[in-house]
C-alpha positions as CSV (number, residue, x, y, z in Angstrom):
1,X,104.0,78.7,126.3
2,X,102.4,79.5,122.8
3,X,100.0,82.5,122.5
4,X,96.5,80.9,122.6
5,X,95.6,84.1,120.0
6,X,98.3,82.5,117.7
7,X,97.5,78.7,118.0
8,X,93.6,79.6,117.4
9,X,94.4,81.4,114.4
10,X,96.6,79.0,112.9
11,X,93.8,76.2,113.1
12,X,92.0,78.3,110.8
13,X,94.7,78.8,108.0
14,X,96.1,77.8,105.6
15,X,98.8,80.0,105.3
16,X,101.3,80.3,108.5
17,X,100.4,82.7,112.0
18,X,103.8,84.3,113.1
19,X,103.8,85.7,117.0
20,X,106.7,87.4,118.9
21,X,107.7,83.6,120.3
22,X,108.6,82.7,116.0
23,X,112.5,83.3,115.2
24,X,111.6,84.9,112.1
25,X,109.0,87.7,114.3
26,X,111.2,90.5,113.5
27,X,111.8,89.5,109.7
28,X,108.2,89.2,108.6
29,X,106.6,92.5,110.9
30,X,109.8,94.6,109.3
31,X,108.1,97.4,107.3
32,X,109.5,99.6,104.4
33,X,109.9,102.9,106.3
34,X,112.2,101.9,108.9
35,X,111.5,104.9,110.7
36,X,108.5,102.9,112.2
37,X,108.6,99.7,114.4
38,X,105.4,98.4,115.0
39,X,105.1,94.6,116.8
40,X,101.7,93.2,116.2
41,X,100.6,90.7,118.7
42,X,99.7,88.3,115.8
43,X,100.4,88.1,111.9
44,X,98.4,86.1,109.6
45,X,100.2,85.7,106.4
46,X,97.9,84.9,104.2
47,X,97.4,82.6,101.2
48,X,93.7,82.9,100.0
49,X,90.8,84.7,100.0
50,X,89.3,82.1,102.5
51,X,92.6,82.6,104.9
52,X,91.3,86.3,104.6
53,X,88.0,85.6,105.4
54,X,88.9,83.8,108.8
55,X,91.6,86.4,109.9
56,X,89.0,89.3,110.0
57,X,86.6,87.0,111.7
58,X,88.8,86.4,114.1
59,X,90.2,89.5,114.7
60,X,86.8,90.8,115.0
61,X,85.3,88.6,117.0
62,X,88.3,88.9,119.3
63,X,88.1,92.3,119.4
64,X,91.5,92.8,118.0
65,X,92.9,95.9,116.1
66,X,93.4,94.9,112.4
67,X,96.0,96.5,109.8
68,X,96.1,95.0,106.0
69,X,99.5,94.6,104.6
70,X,99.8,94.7,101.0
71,X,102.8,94.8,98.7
72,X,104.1,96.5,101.8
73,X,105.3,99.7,100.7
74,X,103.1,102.3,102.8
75,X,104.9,105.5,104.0
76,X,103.3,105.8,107.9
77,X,103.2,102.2,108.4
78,X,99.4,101.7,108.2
79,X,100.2,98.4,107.1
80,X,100.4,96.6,110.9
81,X,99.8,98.0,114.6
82,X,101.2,97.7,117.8
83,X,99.6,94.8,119.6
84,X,97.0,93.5,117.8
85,X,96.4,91.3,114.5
86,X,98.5,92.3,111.1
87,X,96.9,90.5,107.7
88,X,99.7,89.8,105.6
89,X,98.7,89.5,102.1
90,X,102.2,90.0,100.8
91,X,102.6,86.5,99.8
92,X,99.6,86.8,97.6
93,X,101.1,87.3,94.1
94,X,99.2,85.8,91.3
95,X,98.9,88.0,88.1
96,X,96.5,86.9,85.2
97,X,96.8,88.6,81.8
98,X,93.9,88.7,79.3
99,X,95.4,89.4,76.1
100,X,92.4,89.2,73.8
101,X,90.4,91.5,76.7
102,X,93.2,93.7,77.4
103,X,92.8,92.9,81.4
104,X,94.5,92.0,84.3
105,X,93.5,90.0,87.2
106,X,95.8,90.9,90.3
107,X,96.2,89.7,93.9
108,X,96.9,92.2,96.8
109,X,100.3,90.9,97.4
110,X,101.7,91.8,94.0
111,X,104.1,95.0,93.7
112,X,103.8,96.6,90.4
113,X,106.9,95.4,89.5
114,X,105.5,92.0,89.3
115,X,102.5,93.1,87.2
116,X,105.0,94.2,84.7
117,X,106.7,91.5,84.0
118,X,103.2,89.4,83.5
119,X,102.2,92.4,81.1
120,X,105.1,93.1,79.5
121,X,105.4,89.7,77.8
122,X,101.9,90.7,75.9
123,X,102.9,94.2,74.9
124,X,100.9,95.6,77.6
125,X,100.9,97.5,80.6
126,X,98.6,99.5,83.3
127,X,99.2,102.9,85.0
128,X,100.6,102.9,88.5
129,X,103.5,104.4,90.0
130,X,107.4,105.2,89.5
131,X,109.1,102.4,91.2
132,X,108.6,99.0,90.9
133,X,108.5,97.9,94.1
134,X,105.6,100.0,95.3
135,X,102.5,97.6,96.0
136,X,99.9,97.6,94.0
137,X,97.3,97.2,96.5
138,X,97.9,100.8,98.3
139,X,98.4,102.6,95.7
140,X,95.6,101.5,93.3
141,X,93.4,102.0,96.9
142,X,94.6,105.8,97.2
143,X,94.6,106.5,93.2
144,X,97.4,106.0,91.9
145,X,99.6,108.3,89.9
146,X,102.9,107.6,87.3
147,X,103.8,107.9,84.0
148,X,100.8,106.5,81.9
149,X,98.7,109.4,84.1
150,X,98.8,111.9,81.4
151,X,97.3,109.3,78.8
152,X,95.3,106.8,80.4
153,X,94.2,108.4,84.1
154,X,94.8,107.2,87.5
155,X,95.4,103.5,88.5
156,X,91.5,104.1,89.7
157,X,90.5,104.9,86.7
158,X,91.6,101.3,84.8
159,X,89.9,99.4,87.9
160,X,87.2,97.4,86.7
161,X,86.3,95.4,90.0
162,X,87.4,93.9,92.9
163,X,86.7,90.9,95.4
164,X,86.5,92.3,98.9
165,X,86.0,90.9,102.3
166,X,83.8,93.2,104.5
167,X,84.1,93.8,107.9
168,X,81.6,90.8,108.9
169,X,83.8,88.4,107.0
170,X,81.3,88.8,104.2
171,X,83.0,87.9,100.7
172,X,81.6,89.9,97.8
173,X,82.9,91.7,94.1
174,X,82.7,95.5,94.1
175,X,82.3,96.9,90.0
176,X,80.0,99.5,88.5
177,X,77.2,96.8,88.3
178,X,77.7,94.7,91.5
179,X,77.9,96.8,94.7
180,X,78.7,100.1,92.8
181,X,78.6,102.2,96.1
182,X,81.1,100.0,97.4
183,X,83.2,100.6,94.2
184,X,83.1,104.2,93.9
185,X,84.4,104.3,97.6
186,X,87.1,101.9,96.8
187,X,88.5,104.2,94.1
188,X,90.3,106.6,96.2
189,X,89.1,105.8,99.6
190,X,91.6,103.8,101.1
191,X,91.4,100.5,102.9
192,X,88.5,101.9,104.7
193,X,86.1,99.8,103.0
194,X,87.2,95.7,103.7
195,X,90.2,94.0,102.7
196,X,90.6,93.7,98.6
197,X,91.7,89.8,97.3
198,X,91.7,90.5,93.9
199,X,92.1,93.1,91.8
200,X,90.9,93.4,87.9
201,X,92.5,95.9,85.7
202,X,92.2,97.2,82.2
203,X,95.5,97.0,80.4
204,X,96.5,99.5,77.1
205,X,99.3,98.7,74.5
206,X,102.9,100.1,75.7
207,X,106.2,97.9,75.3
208,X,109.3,99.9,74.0
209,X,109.6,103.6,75.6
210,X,111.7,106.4,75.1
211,X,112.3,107.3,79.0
212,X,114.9,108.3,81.4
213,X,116.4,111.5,83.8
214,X,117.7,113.9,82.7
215,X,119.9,116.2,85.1
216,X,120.9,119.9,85.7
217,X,122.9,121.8,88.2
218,X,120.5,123.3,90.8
219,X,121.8,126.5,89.9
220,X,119.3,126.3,86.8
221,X,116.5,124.8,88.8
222,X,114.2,128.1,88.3
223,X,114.7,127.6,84.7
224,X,114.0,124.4,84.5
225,X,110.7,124.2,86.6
226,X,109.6,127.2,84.6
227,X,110.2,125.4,81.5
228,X,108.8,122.1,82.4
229,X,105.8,123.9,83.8
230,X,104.9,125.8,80.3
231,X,105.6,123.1,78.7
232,X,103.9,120.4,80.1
233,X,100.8,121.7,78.6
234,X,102.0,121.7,75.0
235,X,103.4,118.1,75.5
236,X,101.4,115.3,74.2
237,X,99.7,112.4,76.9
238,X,101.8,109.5,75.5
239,X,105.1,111.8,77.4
240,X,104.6,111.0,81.2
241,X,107.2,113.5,82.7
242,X,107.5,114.9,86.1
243,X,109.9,117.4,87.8
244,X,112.0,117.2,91.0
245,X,114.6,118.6,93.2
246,X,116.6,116.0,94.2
247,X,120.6,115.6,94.9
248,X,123.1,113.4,92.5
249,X,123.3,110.3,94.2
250,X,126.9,109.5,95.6
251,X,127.4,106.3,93.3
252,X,128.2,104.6,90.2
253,X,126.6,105.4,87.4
254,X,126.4,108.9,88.5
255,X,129.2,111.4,87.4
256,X,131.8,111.2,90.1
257,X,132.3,115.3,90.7
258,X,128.9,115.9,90.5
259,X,128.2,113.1,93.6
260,X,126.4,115.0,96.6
261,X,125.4,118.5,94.8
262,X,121.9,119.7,94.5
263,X,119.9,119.2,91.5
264,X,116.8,119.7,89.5
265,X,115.6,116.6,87.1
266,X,113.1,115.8,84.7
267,X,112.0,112.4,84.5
268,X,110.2,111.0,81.7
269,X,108.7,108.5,79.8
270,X,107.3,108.5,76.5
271,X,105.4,105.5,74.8
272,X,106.8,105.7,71.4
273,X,109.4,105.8,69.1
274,X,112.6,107.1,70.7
275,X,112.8,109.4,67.1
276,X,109.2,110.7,68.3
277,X,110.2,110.8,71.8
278,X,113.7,112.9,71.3
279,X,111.7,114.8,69.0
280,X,109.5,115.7,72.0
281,X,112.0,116.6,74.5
282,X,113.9,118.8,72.2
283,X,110.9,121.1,72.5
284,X,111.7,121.8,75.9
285,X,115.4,121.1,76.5
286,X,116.5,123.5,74.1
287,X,115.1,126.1,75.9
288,X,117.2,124.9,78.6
289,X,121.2,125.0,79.4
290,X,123.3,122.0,78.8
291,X,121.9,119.2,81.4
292,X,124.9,117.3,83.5
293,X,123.6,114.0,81.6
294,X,120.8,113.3,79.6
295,X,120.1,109.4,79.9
296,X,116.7,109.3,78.1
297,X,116.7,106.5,75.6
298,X,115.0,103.3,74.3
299,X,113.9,101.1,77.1
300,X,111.4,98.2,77.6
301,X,108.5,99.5,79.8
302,X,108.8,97.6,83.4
303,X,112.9,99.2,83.1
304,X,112.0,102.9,83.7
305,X,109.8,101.8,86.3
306,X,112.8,99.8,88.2
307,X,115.2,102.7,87.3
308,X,115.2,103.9,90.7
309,X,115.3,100.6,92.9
310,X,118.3,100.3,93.6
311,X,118.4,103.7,95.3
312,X,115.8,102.8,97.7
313,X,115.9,99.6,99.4
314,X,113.5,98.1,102.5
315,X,114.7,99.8,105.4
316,X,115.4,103.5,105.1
317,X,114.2,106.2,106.8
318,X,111.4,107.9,105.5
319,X,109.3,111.2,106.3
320,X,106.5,112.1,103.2
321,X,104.6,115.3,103.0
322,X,102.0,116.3,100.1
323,X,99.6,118.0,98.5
324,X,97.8,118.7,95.0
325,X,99.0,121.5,93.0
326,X,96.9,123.6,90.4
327,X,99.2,126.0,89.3
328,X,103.3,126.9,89.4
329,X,104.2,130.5,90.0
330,X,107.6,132.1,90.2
331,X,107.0,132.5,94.0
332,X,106.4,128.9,94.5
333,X,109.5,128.0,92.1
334,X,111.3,130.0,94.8
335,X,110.1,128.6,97.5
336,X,110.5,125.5,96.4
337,X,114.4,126.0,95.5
338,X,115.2,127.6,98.8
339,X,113.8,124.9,101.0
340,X,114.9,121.7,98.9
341,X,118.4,123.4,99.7
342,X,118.0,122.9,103.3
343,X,117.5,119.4,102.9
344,X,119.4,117.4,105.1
345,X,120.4,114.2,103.3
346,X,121.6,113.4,100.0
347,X,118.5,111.5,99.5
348,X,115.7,113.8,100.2
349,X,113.6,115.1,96.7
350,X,110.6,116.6,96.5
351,X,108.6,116.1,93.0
352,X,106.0,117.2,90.8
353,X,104.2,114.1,89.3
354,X,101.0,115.4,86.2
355,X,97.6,114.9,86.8
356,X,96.2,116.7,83.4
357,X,95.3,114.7,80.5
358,X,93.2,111.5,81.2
359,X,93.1,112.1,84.9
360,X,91.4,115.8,84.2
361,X,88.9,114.2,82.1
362,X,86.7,111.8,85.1
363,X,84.2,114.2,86.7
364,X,85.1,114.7,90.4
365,X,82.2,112.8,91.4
366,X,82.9,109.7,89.3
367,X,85.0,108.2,92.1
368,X,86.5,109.0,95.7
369,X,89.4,110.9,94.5
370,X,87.7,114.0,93.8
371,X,91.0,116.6,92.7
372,X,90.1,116.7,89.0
373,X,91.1,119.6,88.7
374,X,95.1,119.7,90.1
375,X,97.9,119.8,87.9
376,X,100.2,117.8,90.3
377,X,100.8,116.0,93.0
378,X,103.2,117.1,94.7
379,X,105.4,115.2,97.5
380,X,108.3,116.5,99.9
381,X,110.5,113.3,100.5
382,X,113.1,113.4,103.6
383,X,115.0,110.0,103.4
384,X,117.8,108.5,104.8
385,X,119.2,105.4,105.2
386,X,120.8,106.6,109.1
387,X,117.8,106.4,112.0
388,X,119.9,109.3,113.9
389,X,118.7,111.4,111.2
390,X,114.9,111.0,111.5
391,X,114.4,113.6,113.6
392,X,115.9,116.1,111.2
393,X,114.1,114.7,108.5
394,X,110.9,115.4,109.7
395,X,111.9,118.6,110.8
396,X,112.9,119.4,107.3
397,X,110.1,117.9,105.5
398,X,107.5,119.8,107.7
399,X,109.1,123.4,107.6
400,X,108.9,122.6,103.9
401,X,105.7,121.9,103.2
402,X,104.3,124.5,105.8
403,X,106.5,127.0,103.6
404,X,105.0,125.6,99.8
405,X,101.5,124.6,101.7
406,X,100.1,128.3,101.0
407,X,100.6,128.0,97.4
408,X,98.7,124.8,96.8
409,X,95.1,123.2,97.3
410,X,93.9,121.8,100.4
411,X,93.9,117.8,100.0
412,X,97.0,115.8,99.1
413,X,97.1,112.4,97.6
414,X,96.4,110.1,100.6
415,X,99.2,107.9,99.9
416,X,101.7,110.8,100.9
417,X,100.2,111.6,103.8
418,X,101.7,110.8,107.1
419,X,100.0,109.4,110.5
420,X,100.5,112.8,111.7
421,X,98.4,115.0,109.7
422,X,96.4,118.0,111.2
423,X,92.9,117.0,112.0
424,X,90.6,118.1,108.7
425,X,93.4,117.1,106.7
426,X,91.4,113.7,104.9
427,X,87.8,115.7,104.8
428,X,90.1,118.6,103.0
429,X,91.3,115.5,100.8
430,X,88.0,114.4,99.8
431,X,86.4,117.7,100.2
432,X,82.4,116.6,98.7
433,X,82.8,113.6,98.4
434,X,84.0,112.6,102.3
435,X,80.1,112.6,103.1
436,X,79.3,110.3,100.5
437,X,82.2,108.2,101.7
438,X,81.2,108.8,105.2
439,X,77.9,107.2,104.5
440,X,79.2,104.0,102.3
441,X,81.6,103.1,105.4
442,X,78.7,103.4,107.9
443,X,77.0,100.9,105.6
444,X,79.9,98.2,105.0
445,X,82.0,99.1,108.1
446,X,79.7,100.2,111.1
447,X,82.1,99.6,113.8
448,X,84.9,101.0,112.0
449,X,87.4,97.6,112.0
450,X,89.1,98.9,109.4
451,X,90.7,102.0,110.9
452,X,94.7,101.8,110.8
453,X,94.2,103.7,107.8
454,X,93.9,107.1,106.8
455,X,90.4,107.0,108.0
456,X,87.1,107.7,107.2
457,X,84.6,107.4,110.4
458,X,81.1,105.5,109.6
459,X,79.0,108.5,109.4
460,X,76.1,108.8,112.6
């Protein structure tokens, strides 16, 4: 017999319910990390801001445990829940591009691969992340870090305003004049706050970039992190580069007899000329011994931020860990090297991704994120595409970070974080500002509906 939770819902969407009796039940509750199976007792998949509005009231008033799904590329899985009501947003994918205004209007669905393309065409672009398939509505949500960080801030800091539906299915647009409270929380705070239909975004000029990774044995890893470290402050904001420890992937393009050995990389992308840009990097690679391949060159924006794709598909295993970085020392560099080397995949990383520049420049009280002050964010990776390795992964990823923890700052960009952080670890996050936010959940969110999340609680 039909699930009377499913049928009820369906009468009042548009878009379809799925429940555990559809054939495609597995298909559509899959998540990204497949280290996490979660089987919601209902999905709403979404095609509107009105099929929004009903699911939450539904869920609500049935008492239901709700979970938003995005672009659907969170880590822990905060995107659906055992047994109760998943909103699916994912097939939610309009982007609208303002040339003459130099904005973007977004839905939650959208990965910021598809934002891209819509930009690209107009010369145009705005700052998220490193891979294209990441959604755009978790990681604007959390902040938002990539390669336009340096010169343009966080994904935050090019949000102009939002639609939202609030816990009592109440539909309203968040900005710095409308519900500003509601907006400050949003940037940063997570999906505490309601569920976001629309996203609109400030665009800046990029098209062309000189971008790419470039590679070295890890046997020159100190070197390298040295180098990049003193240099990143020298570098100008158009260059978006990060360092990692990483292994050569065992595949085409990648040199055959380097396939499986441990690395260090620089990743990088500069919006300019590729003369500039080469220009640039010479400044700090020769300081550095010969590279097992250099592939920066020219490239069309949305390319560097596919590069990596293919190297992570839907499905793996994954295990994140992080934390915000002020400063690099030769200890850390060490203790960084010696547990990377430990790792027990060919796919594990860890990376260094700049928060100076533009990001350093918004007062810590300007929005939710409050780490105005870090250098990096920093994330430990263990990844693997074999589920008989997830125990070791998280093994790994832990004894890692608990080793590196010492040398960093307290909080960690949310969106790394885990559903099994240490209690304290989001307050640390948020540090002054959690009361604030605290406060602005108790007034939109009372009961805490939104909580499969990393959560803030309604303050007394």
């Amino acid at each position: 017999m039909p699930d009377p939770i499913v049928s009820a819902l369906q009468q009042a969407l548009r878009g379809r319910v799925v429940g555990p009796e559809d054939t495609d039940y597995d298909a559509v509750r899959a998540l990204y990390n497949g280290m996490i199976d979660k089987k919601p007792r209902v999905i709403a998949r979404c095609v509107d801001a009105a099929d929004v509005i009903a699911a939450v009231n539904y869920g609500r008033e049935q008492k239901l445990l709700i979970a938003i799904r995005g672009g659907g590329h969170n880590g822990p899985g905060l995107g659906s829940c055992d047994g109760g009501l998943m909103i699916d947003l994912s097939l939610m994918k309009s982007v609208r591009v303002d040339p003459g205004a130099k904005t973007v209007r977004v839905d939650p669905g959208c990965t910021s691969g598809d934002v891209d393309h819509a930009t690209h065409a107009f010369g145009l672009a705005v700052p998220f992340g490193i891979v294209s398939t990441t959604g755009i509505a978790g990681l604007t949500l959390g902040g938002g870090t990539g390669y336009l960080t340096r010169k343009y801030g966080l994904t935050i800091d090019n949000l102009l305003e939002v639609d939202m539906v609030l816990a009592d299915g109440t539909f309203v647009t968040a900005s710095e004049r409308e519900h500003p409270d509601l907006f400050w929380a949003v940037r940063g705070g997570g999906g505490n706050f309601g569920v976001v239909t629309s996203f609109l975004f400030r665009a800046h000029p990029v098209r062309m970039v000189y971008a790419g990774p470039v590679f070295w044995e890890a046997t020159h890893a100190k070197a390298v992190m040295s180098a990049y470290r003193d240099f990143l402050p020298t570098a100008p904001e158009d260059l978006g580069v990060f360092v990692g420890l990483k292994t050569v992937p065992p595949m085409d393009p990648f040199p055959k007899d380097y396939w499986g050995r441990r690395a260090c990389a620089i990743i990088g992308s500069y919006n300019g000329s590729a003369a500039e840009g080469e220009k640039i990097m010479a400044g700090l690679l020769g300081k550095l011994p010969a590279p097992i391949f250099n592939w920066m060159g020219e490239m069309p924006f949305p390319a560097i931020n596919a590069l990596f794709d293919p190297f992570f598909p839907k499905g793996l295993q994954w295990y994140w860990k992080g934390d915000f970085v002020k400063t690099l020392s030769g200890s850390a560099i060490d203790t960084h090297i010696a547990q990377a080397a430990d790792a027990p995949s060919d796919f594990c990383l860890m990376h260094l991704y700049p928060l100076d520049g533009a990001a350093q420049r918004v007062k810590k009280d300007a929005t939710a994120w409050n780490t105005r002050d870090a250098t990096w964010s920093m994330v430990i990776a263990g990844i693997d595409p074999d589920p008989g390795k997830a125990e070791a992964l998280k093994s790994w990823g832990r004894a890692y970070w608990k080793a590196i923890h010492p040398f960093n700052m307290e909080g960690a960009y949310v969106n790394f974080m885990m559903d099994d952080e240490a209690d304290g670890r989001v307050q640390a996050t948020y540090a002054d500002n959690y009361a604030r936010l605290a406060a602005v959940k108790a007034r939109y969110d009372p009961r805490n509906l939104f909580r499969v999340n990393q959560n803030i609680k309604p303050a007394a």
